[in-house]
Structures are given as structure tokens and as C-alpha cells.
ROKETOR-418258 format. One record per residue (C-alpha): residue in three letters; chain; x, y, z negated. Coordinates in Angstrom, 3 decimals. Each point is the difference from the previous one (the first is absolute). Layout:
! ROKETOR-418258
<r code="ALA" unit="A" x="X" y="Y" z="Z"/>
...
This chain:
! ROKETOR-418258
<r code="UNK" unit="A" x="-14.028" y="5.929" z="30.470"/>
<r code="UNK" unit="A" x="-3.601" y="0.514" z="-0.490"/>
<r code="UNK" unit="A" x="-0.402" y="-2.814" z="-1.185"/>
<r code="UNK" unit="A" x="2.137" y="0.634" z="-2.760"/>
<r code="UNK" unit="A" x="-2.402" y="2.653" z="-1.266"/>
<r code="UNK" unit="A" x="-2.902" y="-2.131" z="-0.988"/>
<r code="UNK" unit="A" x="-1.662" y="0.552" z="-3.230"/>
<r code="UNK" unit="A" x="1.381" y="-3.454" z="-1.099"/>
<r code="UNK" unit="A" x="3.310" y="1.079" z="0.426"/>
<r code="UNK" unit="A" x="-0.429" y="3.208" z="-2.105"/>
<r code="UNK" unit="A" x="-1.394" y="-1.991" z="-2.464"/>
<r code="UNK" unit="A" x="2.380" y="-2.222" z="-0.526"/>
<r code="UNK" unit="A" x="3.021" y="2.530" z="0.458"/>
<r code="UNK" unit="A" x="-1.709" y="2.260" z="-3.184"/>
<r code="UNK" unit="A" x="0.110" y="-3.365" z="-2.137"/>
<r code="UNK" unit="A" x="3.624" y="-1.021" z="1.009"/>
<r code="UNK" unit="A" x="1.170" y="3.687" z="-0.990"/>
<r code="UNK" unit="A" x="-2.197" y="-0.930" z="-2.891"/>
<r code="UNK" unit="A" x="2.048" y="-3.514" z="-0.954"/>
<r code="UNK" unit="A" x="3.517" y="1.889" z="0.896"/>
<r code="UNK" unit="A" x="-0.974" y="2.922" z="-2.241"/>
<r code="UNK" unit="A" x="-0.468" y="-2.540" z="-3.311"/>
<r code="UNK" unit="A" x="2.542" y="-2.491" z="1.213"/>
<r code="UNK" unit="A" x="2.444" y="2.920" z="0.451"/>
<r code="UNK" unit="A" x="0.186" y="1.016" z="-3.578"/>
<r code="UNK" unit="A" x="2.789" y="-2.470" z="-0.961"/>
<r code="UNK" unit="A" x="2.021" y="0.211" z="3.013"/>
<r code="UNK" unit="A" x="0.128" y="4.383" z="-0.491"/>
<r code="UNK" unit="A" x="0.408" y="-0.811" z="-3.617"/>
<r code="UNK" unit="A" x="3.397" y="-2.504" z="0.477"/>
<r code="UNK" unit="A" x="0.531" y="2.808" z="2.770"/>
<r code="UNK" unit="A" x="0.509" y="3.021" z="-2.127"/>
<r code="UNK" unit="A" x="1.674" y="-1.646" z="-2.999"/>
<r code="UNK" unit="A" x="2.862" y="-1.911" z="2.662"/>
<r code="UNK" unit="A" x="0.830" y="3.131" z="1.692"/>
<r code="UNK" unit="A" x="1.137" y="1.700" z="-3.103"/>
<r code="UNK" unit="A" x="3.012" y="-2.411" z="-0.352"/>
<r code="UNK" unit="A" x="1.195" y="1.596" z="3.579"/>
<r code="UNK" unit="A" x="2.176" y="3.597" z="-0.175"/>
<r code="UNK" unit="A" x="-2.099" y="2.787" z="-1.386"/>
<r code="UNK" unit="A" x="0.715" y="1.984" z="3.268"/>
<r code="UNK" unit="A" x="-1.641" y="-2.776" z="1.904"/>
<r code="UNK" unit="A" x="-2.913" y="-1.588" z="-1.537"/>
<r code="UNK" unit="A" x="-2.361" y="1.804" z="1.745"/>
<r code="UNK" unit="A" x="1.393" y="-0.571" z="3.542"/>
<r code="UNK" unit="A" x="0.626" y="-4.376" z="-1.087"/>
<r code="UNK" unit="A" x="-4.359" y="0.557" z="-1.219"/>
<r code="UNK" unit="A" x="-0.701" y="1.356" z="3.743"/>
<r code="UNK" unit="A" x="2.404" y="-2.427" z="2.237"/>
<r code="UNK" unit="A" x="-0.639" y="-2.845" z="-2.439"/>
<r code="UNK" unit="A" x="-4.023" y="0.216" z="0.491"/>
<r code="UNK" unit="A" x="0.188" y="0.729" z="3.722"/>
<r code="UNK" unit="A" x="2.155" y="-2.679" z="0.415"/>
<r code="UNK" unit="A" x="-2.156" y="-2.292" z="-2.033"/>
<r code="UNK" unit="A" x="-3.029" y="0.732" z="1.635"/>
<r code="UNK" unit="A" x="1.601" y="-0.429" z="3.352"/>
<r code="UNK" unit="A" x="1.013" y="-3.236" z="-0.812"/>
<r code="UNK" unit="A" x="-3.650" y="-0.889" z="-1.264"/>
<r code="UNK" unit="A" x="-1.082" y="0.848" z="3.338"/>
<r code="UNK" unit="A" x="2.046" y="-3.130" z="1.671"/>
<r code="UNK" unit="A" x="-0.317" y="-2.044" z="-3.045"/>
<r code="UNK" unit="A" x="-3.424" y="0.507" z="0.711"/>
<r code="UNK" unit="A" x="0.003" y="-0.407" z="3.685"/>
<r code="UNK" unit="A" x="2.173" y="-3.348" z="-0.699"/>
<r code="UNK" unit="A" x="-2.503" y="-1.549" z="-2.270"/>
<r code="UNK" unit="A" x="-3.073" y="0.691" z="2.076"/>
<r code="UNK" unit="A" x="1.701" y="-2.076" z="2.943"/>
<r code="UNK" unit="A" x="1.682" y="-3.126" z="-2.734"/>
<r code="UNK" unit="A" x="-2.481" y="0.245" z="-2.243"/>
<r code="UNK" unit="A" x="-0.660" y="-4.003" z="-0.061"/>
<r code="UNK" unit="A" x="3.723" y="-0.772" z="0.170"/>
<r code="UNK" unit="A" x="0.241" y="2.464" z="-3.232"/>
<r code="UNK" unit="A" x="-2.861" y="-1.337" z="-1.792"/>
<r code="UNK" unit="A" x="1.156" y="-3.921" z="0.480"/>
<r code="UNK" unit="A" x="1.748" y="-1.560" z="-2.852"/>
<r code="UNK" unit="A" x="3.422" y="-0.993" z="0.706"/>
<r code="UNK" unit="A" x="0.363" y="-1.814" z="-3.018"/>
<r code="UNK" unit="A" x="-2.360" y="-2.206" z="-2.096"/>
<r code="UNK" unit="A" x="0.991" y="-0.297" z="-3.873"/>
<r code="UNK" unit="A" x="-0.860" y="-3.345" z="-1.539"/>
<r code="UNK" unit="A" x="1.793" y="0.619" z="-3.582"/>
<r code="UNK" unit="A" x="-2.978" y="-1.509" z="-1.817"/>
<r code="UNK" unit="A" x="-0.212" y="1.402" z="-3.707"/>
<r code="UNK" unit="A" x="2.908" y="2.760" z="1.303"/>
<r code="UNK" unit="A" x="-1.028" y="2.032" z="3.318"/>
<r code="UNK" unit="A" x="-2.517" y="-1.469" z="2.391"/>
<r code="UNK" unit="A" x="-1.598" y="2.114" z="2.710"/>
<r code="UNK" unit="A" x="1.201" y="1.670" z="3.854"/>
<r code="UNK" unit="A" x="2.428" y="2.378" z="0.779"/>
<r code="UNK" unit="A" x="-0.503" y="2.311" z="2.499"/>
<r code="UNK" unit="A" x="1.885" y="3.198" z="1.326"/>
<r code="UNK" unit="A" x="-1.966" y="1.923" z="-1.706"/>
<r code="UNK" unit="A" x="0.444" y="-1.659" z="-3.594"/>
<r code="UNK" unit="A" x="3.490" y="0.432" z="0.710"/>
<r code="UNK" unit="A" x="0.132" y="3.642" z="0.482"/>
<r code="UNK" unit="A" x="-2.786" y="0.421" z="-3.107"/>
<r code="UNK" unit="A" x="2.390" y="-1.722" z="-2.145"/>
<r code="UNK" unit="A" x="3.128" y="0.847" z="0.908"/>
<r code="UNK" unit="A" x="-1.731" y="3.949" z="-0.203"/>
<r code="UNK" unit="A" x="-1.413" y="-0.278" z="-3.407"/>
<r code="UNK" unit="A" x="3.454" y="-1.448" z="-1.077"/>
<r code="UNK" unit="A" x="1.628" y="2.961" z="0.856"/>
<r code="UNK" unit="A" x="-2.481" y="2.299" z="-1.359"/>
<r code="UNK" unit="A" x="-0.381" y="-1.378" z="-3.602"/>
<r code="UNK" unit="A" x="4.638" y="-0.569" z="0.175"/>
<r code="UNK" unit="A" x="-0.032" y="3.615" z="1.113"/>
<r code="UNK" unit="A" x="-2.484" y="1.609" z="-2.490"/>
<r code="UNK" unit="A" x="0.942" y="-2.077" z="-3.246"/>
<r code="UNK" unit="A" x="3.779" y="1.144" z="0.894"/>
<r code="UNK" unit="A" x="-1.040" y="3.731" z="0.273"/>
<r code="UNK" unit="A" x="-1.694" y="-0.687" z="-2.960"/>
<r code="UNK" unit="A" x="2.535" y="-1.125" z="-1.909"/>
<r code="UNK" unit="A" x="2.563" y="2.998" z="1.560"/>
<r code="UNK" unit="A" x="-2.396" y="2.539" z="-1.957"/>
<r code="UNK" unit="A" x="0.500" y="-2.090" z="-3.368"/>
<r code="UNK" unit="A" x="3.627" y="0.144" z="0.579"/>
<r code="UNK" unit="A" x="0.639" y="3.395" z="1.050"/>
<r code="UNK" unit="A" x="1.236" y="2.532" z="-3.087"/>
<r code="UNK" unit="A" x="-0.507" y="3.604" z="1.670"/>
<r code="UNK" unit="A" x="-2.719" y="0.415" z="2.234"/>
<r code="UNK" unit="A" x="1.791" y="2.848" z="2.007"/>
<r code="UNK" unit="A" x="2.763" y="-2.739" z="0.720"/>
<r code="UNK" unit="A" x="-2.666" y="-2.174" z="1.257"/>
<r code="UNK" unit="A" x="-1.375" y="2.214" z="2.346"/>
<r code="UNK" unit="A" x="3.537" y="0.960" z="1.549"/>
<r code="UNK" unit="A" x="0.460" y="-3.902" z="-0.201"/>
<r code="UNK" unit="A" x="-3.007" y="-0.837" z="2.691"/>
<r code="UNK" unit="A" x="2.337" y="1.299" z="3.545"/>
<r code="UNK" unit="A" x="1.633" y="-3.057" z="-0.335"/>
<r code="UNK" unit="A" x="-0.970" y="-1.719" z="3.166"/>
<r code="UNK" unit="A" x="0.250" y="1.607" z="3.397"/>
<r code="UNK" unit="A" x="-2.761" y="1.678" z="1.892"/>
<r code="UNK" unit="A" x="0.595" y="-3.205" z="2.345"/>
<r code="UNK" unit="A" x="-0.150" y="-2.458" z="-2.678"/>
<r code="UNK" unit="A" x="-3.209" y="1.575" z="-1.154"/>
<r code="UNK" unit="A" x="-1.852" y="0.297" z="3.559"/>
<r code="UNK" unit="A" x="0.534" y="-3.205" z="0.967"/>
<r code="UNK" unit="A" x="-1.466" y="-1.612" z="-3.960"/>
<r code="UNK" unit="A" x="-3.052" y="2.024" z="0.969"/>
<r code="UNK" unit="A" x="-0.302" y="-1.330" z="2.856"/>
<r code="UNK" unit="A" x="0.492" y="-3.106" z="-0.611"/>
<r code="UNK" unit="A" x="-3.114" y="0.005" z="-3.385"/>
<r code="UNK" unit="A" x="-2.332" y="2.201" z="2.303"/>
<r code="UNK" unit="A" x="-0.072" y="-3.091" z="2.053"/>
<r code="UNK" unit="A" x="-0.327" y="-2.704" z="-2.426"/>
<r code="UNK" unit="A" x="-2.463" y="2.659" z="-1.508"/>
<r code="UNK" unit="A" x="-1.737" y="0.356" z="3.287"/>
<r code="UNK" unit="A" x="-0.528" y="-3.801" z="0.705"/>
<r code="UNK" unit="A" x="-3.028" y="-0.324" z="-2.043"/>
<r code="UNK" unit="A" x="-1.557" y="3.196" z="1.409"/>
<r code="UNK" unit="A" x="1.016" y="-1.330" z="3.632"/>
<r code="UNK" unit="A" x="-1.720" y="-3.503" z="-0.417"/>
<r code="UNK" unit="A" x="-3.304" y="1.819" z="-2.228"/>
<r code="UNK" unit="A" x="-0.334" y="2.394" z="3.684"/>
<r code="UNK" unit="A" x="0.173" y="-3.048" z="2.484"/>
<r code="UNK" unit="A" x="-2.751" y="-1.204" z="-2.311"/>
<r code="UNK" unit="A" x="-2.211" y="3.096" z="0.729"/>
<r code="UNK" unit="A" x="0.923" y="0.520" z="3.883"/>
<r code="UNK" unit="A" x="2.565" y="-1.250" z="2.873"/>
<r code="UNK" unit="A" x="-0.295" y="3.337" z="1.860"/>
<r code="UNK" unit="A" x="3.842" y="0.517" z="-0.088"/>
<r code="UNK" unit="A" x="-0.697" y="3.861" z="0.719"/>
<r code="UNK" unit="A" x="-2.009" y="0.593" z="-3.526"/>
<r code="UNK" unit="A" x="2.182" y="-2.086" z="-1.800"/>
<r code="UNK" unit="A" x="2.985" y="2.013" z="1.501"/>
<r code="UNK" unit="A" x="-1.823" y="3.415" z="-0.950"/>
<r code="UNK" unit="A" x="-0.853" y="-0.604" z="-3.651"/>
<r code="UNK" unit="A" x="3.634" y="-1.426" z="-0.770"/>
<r code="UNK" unit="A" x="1.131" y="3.537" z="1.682"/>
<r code="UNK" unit="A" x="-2.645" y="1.435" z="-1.785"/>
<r code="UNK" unit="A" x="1.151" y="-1.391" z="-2.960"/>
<r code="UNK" unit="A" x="3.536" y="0.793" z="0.208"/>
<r code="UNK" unit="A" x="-0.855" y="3.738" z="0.858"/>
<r code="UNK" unit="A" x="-1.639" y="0.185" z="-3.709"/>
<r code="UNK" unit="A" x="3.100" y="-1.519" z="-1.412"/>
<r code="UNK" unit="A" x="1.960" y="2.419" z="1.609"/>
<r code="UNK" unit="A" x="-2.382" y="2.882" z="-1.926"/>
<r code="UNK" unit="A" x="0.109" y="-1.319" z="-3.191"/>
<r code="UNK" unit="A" x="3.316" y="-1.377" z="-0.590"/>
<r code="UNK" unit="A" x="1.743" y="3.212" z="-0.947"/>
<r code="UNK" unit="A" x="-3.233" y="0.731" z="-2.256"/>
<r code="UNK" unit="A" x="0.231" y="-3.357" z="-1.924"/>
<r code="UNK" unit="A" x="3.643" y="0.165" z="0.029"/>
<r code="UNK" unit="A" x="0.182" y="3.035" z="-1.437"/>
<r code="UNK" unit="A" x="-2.834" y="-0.758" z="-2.787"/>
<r code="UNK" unit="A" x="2.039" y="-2.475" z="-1.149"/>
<r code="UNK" unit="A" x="3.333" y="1.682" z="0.046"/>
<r code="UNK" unit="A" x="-2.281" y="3.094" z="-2.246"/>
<r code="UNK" unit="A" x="-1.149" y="-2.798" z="-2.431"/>
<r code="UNK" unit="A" x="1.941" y="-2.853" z="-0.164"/>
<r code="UNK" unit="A" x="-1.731" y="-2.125" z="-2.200"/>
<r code="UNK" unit="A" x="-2.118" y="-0.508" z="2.447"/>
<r code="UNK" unit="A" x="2.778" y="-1.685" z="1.907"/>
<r code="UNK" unit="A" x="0.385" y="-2.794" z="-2.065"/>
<r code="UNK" unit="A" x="-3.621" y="-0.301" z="-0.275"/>
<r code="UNK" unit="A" x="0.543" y="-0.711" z="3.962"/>
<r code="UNK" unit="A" x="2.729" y="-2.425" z="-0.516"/>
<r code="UNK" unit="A" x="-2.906" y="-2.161" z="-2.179"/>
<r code="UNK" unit="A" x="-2.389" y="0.458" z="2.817"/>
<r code="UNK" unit="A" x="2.998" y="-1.314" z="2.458"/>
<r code="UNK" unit="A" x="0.245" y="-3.163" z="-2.172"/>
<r code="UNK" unit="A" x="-3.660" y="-0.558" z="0.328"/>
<r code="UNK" unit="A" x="-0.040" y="0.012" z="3.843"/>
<r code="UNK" unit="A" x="2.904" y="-2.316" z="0.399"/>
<r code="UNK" unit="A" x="-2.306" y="-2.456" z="-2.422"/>
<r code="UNK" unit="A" x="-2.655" y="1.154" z="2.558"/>
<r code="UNK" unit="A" x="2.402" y="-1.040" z="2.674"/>
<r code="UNK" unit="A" x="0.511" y="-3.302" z="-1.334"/>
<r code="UNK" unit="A" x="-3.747" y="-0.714" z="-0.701"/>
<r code="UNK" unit="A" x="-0.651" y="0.316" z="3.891"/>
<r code="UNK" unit="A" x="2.713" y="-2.340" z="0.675"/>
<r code="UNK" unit="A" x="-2.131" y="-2.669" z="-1.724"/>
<r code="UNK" unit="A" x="-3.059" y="0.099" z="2.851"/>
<r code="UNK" unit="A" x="2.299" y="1.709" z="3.230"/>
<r code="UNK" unit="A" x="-0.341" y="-3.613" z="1.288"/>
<r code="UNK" unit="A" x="-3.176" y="-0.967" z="-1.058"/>
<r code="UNK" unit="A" x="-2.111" y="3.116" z="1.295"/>
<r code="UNK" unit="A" x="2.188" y="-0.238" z="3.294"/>
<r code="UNK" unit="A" x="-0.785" y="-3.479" z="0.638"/>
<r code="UNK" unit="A" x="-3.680" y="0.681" z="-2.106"/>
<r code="UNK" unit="A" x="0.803" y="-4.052" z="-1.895"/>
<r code="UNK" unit="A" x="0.295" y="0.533" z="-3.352"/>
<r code="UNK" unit="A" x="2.335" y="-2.615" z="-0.346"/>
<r code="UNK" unit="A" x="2.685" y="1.719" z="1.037"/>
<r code="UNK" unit="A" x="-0.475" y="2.053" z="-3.021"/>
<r code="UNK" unit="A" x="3.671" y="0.408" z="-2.480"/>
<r code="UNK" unit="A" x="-0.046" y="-1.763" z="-3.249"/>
<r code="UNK" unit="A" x="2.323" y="0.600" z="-2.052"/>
<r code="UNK" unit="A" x="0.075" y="-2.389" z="-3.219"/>
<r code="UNK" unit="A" x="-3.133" y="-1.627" z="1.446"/>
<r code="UNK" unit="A" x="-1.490" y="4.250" z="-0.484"/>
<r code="UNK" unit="A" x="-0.897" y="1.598" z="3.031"/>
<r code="UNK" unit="A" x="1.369" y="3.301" z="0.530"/>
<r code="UNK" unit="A" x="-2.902" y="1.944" z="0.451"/>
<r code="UNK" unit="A" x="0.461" y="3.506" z="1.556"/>
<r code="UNK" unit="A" x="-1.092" y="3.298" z="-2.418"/>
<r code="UNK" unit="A" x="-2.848" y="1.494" z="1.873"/>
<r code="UNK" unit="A" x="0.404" y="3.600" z="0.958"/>
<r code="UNK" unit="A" x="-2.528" y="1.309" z="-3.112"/>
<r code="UNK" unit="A" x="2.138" y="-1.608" z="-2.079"/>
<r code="UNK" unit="A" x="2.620" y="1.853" z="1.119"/>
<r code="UNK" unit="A" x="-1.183" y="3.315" z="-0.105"/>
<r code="UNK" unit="A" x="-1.669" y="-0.361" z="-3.389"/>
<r code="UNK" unit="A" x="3.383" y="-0.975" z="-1.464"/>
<r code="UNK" unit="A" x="1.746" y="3.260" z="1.969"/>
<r code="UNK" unit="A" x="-3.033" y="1.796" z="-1.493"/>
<r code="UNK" unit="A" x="0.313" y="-0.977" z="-3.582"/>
<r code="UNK" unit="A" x="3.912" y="0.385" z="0.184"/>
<r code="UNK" unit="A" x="-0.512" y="3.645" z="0.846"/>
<r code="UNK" unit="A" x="-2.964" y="0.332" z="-2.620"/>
<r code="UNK" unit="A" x="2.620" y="-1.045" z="-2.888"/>
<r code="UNK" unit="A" x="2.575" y="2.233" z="1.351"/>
<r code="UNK" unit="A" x="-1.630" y="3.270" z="0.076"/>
<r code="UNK" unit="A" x="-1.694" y="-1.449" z="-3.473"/>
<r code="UNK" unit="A" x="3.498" y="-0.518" z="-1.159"/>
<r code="UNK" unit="A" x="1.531" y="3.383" z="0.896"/>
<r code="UNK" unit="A" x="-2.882" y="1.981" z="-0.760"/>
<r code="UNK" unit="A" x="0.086" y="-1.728" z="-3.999"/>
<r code="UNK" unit="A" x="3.746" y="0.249" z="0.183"/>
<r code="UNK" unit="A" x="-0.191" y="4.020" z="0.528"/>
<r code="UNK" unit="A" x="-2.053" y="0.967" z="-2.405"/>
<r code="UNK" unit="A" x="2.120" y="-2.515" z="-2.697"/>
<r code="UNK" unit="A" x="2.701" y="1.931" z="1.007"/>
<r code="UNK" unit="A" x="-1.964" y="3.239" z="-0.294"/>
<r code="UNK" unit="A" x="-0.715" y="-0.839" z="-3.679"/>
<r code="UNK" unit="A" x="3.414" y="-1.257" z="-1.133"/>
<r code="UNK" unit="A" x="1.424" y="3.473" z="1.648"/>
<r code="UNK" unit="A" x="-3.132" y="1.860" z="-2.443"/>
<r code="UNK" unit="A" x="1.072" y="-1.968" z="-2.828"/>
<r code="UNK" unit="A" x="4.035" y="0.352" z="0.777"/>
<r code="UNK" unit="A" x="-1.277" y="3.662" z="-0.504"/>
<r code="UNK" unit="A" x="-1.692" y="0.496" z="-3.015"/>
């Protein structure tokens, strides 16, 4: 045990809780929006089992991939489509692709739900139509395609299973904390909901960018790199990323702020 408590150790546990902390913010984000389509009466309780189940499942999917690591990271498949889709296909590029699938399906058909809808009240009633159970077991299922990344970015900083362990409990305890708070922000303004749905869609292109190298940085030959089209599909980096969350937020608040104070006027106006 004492060798646990080294200085390395500590180090490198304050950096994964670090890298779970920023990698986190899409997974509690899909987290809060999918477990208002559960009952009202239990969204909070599908939040809590959903994210403890989730992180419990992290735990062996970690444990799993320290000990097959090699067997995960080996391509099962070569593609040889020349001018088409050339490049290896690992375990991971399946789960990266068939996760950012889902992601951008799921978000452009919420997306499309709010452009349909024609009362807003009707919408909300509208969201308790799938079962706590249904809901639970979706969150579980994208906190672990969400977690995948995060779980193969730790092994890269340290093999101590113990850390690794603590920061994805670590982790999970914060999501527990903030999940109500963020849930309930976005049930108080929801125009910031759909601004989530767009941030959704950009993670499942995300996804789909780290399918391109899951085979190439396993097997570090850059051969094994996708092309699609003779392009290859080259991962956003996580700046990127952020920037674009960043600037999507920056327009909204620009956005409502402007929109306020036209309505403001046209009320002044309306009464003179």
C-alpha cells in the first residue's frame, strides 16, 4: 500500500481527475438532456443509478482493457478499398464510430422534434415517454462509449490500476453533484438546450474523427490510418473542440441578450 502513495502516483492521479474533469463535459451534458425524456417523478433517481452504474461499469471496462489491451488495439480487419476506404479497423474504431453515429442520429432527431413541436408546454409533458429503465440503461450505454477515449488517454498517463480506479470514481462523484445543477439550468432556460443538442452533434463528429487514427496510434504505423475518398479522417483536436463549445455559447448569450432588448423596444414603441 505504501507504495501506492508515492509522489508519482499523486501526480498522476491530480492530472487524470484533470483529463476526466474536461472529458466529462459531454458525457454530463448528453446526461442531463437524456434523463428528461424519463417520468418527471423519476429523473432525478434514473441521473443517480444511471451514473453509478456507469461509472461502475468503467471500473471493469477499465480493468478489462488494462489486461487485453494488445488484443483490443490489433486490427481485425484491413480495408483495401483503394479510392473508397483504405486503412485498419480496430475495436476501438468500431465503438468510436458506431458512438458518434448515434450521437449526431440522436441530436439531429431532437433537433428536428423542437422544429416540429407547436406548444412548448405539450413538449415538455411529451419528454416521459420512455421508461426510467429505457433511459438508465441509454446512459449507460453513451457514458461508456463516452468513457472509451478517457479510458485509453489514462492508460497513456499510468497503469497503476488503483489511480486509474480513483479518478474514474472521482469523476463520477462530480457528476453525481452537478447533474441536478446542469439539469436544472437547462430545464430554467431552455434555449440553452438546444444549444446542447449542437454541441452533441459536434462530439459524435468528434467521435468519428478518432475512429480515423484508433488503429494507427494503437499499433503507432501510420498506415493503418482511415481514408475515406483517398482523405484521411483526421481526428478534431480537443482545442478545437472547446473553442467551437466556446464560441457557440458566446453567440447564444450574444443572441438573447440583442433579442431582449429588441423586444424591449418593440414593447416601448407598441406603447407610445
Amino acid at each position: 500500500m505504501a507504495d501506492l502513495l508515492t509522489i508519482e502516483n499523486l501526480g498522476n492521479l491530480v492530472m487524470l481527475c484533470f483529463l476526466q474533469a474536461v472529458l466529462g463535459f459531454d458525457n454530463l451534458l448528453y446526461i442531463s438532456i437524456e434523463s428528461q425524456r424519463a417520468p418527471v417523478a423519476h429523473q432525478k433517481a434514473v441521473r443517480y443509478w444511471g451514473i453509478i452504474i456507469a461509472v461502475a461499469l468503467r471500473v471493469v471496462l477499465l480493468f478489462v482493457m488494462i489486461r487485453l489491451i494488445d488484443a483490443l488495439s490489433e486490427p481485425f480487419w484491413i480495408a483495401n478499398w483503394e479510392g473508397v476506404l483504405t486503412g485498419g479497423i480496430n475495436f476501438a474504431t468500431l465503438v468510436f464510430i458506431i458512438g458518434g453515429v448515434f450521437i449526431i442520429y440522436t441530436a439531429v432527431k431532437e433537433i428536428g422534434h423542437m422544429l416540429s413541436i407547436e406548444d412548448l408546454h405539450t413538449d415538455v409533458e411529451g419528454k416521459s415517454g420512455k421508461s426510467a429503465a429505457q433511459v438508465i440503461a441509454m446512459i449507460v450505454l453513451m457514458n461508456l462509449i463516452f468513457s472509451f477515449d478517457s479510458v485509453l488517454s489514462a492508460i497513456a498517463i499510468t497503469d497503476v490500476f488503483i489511480v486509474l480506479a480513483t479518478a474514474i470514481i472521482l469523476s463520477g462523484l462530480a457528476m453525481l453533484l452537478l447533474a441536478d445543477g446542469v439539469t436544472r439550468f437547462l430545464e430554467k432556460n431552455r434555449m440553452y438546450e438546444v444549444l446542447g443538442l449542437f454541441i452533441l452533434l459536434i462530439v459524435g463528429v468528434v467521435l468519428l474523427g478518432e475512429a480515423g487514427q484508433a488503429a494507427a496510434h494503437a499499433m503507432h504505423d501510420d498506415t493503418l490510418a482511415l481514408k475515406l475518398f483517398g482523405y484521411e479522417v483526421i481526428p478534431m483536436s480537443k482545442t478545437t473542440f472547446y473553442f467551437s463549445v466556446v464560441v457557440l455559447f458566446a453567440v447564444e448569450i450574444i443572441q438573447s441578450g440583442y433579442t431582449r432588448k429588441l423586444n424591449s423596444e418593440r414593447r416601448t414603441t407598441a406603447r407610445h
